[in-house]
VMD Tcl script that draws the C-alpha trace (Angstrom):
set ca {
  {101.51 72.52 75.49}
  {99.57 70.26 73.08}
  {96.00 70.95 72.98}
  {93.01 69.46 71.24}
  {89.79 71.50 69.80}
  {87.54 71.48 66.95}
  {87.75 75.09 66.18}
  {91.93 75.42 67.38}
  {94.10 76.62 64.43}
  {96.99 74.48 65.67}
  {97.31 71.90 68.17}
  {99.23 73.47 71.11}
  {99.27 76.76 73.32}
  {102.41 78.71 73.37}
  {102.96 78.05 77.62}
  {106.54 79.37 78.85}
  {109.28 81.61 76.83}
  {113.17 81.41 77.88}
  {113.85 84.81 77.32}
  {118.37 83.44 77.53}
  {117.97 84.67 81.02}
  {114.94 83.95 82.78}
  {111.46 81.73 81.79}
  {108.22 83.58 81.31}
  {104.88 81.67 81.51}
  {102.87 83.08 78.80}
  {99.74 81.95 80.12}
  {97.12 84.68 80.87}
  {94.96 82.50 82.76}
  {97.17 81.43 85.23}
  {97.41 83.97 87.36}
  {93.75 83.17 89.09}
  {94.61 79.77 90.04}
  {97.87 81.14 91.39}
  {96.85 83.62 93.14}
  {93.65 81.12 94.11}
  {95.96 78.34 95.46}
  {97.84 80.49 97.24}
  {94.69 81.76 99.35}
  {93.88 78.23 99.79}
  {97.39 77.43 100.91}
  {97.30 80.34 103.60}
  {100.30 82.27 101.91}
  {98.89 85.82 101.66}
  {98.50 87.47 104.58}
  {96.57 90.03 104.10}
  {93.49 87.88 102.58}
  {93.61 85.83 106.39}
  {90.76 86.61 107.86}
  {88.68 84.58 104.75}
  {88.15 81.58 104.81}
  {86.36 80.62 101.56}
  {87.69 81.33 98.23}
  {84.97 81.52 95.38}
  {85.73 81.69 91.55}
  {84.96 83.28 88.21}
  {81.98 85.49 90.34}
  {79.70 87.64 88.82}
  {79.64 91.43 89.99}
  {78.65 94.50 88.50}
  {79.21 94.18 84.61}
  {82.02 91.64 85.54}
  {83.05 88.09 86.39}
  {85.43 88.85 89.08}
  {88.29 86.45 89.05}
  {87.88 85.34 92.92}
  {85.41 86.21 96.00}
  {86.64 85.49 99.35}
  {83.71 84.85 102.26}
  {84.79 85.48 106.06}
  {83.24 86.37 109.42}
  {84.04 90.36 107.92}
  {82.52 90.11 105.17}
  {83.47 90.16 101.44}
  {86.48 90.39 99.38}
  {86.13 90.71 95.52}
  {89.94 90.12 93.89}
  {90.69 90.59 90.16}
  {94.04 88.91 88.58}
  {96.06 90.40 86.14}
  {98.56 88.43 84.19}
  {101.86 90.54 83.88}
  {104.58 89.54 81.43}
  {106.59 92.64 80.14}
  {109.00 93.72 82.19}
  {111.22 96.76 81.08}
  {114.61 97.49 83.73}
  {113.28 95.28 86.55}
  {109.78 96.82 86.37}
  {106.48 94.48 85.54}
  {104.60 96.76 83.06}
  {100.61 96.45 82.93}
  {98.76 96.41 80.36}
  {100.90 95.93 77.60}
  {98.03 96.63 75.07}
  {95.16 98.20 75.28}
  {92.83 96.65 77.52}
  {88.75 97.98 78.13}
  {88.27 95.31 79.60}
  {90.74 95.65 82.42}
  {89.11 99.64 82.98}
  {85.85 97.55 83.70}
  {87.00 95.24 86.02}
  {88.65 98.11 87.79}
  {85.23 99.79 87.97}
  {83.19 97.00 89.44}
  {86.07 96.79 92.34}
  {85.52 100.27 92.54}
  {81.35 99.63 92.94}
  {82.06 96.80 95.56}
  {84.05 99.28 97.89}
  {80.82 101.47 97.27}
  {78.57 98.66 98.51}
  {81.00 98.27 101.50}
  {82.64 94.85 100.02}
  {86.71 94.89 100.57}
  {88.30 94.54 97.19}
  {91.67 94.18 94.99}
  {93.60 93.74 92.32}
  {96.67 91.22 92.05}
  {98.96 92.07 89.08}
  {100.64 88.56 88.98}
  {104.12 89.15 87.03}
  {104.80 85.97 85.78}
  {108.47 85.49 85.64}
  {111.14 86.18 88.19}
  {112.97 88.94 87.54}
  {110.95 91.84 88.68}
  {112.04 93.81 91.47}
  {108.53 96.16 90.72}
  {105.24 96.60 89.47}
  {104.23 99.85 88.01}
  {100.69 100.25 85.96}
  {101.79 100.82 81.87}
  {101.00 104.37 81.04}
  {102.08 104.24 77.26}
  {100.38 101.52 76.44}
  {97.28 102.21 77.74}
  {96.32 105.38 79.42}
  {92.70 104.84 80.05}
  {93.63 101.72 82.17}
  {96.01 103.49 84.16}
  {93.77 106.28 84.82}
  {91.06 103.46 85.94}
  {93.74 102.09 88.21}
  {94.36 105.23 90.19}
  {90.73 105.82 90.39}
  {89.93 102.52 92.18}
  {92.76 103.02 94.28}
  {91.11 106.27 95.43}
  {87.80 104.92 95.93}
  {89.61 102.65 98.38}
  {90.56 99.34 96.09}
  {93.93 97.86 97.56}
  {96.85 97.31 94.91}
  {99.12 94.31 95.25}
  {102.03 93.15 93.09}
  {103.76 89.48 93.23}
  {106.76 88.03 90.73}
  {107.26 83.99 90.57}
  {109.24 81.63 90.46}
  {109.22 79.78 86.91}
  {110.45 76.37 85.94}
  {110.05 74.21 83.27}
  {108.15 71.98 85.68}
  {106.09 74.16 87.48}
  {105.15 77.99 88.35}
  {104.49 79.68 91.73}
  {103.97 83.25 93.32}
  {106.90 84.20 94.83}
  {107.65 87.54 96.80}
  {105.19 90.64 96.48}
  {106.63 93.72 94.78}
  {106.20 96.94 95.13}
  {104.09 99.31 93.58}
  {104.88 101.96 92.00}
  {101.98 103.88 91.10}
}
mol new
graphics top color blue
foreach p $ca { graphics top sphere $p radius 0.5 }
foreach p [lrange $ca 0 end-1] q [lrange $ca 1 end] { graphics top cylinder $p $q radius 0.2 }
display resetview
């Protein structure tokens, strides 16, 4: 995609790879407003019962990707852009990422305050039949993972549906944790 800046080294962003046989957006920050549109679009279920959809939030020693506001409360959700998949299996991280253990860990302080929260690993391409956190390539992040999950964080998974004209979640996954 072309793209203009003062301090850019080149003048586009590298947006969508055909890998010969499927497209992969390579666009880390999509997978908020996906995930964000989809909310506001009423096509995930288990995020019904809120009815407003807040971005880029502050919490804990993060900025959350979304907050959701509803007559139960709170819902803190952090994104996670997914593009490596090995054998039908979305793979995340595939570096190492601190950064990701933190956000994990302020989910994990929001269930402790009695806030609902989650993590969406959006794999952005469509053939995934799975999600599974990437031990190899980062085992700290993985361990974070499992943690929040046992302090009560929920774990979703989606793949999408990728054209050269536009990208959408698709169908959730499952996890394999």
């Amino acid at each position: 995609k072309p793209r203009t800046g003062e301090h850019r080294k080149t003048r586009f962003d590298l947006a969508l790879v055909d890998l010969g046989f499927t497209l992969s957006s390579a666009d880390a920050r999509l997978p908020n407003g996906l995930v964000a549109e989809a909310l506001e679009l009423g096509g995930l279920g288990q995020f019904a019962e809120y009815s407003k959809v807040n971005r880029e939030v502050p919490f804990g020693e993060s900025r959350l990707d979304l907050m959701l506001d509803g007559s139960n409360g709170r819902c803190y959700i952090e994104t996670k852009s997914v593009t490596l998949v090995v054998d039908g299996v979305g793979l995340f991280p595939d570096a190492p990422t601190e950064r990701g253990a933190k956000h994990m860990r302020s989910l994990d302080q929001a269930v402790a305050e009695g806030h609902r929260a989650a993590v969406v690993f959006v794999v952005q391409r469509s053939d995934a039949v799975a999600f599974a956190p990437h031990e190899t390539a980062d085992p700290n992040f993985c361990s974070a993972l499992r943690h929040s999950l046992s302090c009560g964080v929920e774990v979703f998974a989606y793949n999408c549906r990728v054209s050269e004209q536009s990208i959408e979640l698709d169908s959730p996954l499952p996890v394999r944790l």
